[in-house]
Rosetta silent file (secondary structure, phi, psi, omega in degrees, C-alpha in Angstrom):
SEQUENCE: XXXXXXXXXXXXXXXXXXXXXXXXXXXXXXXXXXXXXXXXXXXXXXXXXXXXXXXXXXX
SCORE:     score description
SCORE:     0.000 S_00000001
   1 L     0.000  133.759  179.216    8.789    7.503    4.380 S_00000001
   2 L   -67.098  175.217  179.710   11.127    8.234    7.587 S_00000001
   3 H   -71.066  -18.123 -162.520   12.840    5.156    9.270 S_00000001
   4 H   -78.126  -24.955  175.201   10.594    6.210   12.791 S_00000001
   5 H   -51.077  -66.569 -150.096    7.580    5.547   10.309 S_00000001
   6 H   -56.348  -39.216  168.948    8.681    3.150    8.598 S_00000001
   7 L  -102.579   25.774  161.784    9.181    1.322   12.020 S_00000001
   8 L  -127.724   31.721 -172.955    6.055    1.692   13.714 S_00000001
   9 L  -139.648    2.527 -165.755    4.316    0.775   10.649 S_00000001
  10 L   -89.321 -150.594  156.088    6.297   -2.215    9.925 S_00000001
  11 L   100.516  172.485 -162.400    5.209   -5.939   10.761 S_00000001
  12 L   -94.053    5.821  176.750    2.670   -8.750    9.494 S_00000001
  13 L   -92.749   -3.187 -148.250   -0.492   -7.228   10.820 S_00000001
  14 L  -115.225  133.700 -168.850    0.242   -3.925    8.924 S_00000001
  15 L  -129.128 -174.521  170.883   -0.519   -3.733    5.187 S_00000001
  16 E   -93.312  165.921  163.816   -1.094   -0.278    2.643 S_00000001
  17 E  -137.625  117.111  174.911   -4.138    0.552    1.230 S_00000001
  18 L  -105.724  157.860  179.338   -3.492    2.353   -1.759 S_00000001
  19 L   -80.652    5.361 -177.308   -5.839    5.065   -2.960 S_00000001
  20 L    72.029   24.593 -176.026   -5.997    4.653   -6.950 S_00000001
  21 L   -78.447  162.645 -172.962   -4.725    8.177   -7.686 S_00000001
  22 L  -106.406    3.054  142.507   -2.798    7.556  -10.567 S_00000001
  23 H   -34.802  -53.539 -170.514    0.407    9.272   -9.402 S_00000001
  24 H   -68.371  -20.815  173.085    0.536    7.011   -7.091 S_00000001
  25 H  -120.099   33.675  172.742    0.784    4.062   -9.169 S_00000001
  26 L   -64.067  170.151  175.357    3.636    4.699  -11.245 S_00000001
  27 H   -51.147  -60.191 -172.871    6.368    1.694  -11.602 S_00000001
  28 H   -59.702  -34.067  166.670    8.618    3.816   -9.229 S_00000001
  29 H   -76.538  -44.849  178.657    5.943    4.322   -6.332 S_00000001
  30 H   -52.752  -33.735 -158.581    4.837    1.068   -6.584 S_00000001
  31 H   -85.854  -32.714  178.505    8.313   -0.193   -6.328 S_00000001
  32 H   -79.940  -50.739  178.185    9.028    1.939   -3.040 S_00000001
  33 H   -31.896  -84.721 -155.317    5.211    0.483   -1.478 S_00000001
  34 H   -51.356   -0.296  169.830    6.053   -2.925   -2.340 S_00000001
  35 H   -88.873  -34.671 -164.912    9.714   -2.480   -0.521 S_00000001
  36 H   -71.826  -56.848 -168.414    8.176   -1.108    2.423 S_00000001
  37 L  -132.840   59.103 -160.203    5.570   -3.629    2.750 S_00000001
  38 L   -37.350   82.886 -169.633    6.845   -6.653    1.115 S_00000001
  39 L   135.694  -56.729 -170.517    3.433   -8.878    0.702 S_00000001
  40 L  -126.313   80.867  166.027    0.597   -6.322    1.951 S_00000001
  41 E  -117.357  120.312  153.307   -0.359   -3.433   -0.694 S_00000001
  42 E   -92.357   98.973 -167.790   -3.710   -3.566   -0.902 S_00000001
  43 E  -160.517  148.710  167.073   -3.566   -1.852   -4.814 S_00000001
  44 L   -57.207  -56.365 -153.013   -5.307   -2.349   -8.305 S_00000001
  45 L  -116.073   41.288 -166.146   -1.740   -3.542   -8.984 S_00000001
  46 L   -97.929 -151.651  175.459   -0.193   -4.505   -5.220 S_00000001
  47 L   -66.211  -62.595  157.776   -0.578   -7.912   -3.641 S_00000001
  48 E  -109.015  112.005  167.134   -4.464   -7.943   -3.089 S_00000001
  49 E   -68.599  113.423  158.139   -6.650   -6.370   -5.968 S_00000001
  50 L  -131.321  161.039  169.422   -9.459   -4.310   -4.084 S_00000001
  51 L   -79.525  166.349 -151.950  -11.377   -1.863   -5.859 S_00000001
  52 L  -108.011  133.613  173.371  -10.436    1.945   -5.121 S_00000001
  53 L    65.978   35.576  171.115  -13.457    3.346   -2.655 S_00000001
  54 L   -47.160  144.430  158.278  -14.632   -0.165   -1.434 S_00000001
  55 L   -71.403  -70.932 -116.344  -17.100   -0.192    1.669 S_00000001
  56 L   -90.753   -9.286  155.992  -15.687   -3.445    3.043 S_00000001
  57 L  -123.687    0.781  169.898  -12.018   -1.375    3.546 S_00000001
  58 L  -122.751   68.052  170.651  -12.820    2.550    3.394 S_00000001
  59 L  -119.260    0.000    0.000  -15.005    2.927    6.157 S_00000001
């Protein structure tokens, strides 16, 4: 992620939503989310467990 992302995306309202691909949820991706957004991954295996294609957050 660049730093100008990374710093308009940073802050305590702003969390991830990850999408359950399973690329995406190796040790090593997880490990870059969870630097980036210390607290708010929304992941089966982030901070808060959601289910992958929820209503109540993919609308």
């Amino acid at each position: 992620m660049s730093d100008e992302a990374h710093f308009h995306l940073s802050g305590e309202e702003t969390f991830f939503q990850q999408d359950g691909a399973m690329c995406h949820r190796t040790r090593a991706s997880m490990a870059v989310v969870n630097n980036l957004f210390p607290n708010h991954v929304i992941s089966r295996y982030g901070d808060i467990i959601w289910p992958a294609r929820s209503p109540d957050l993919s609308t």
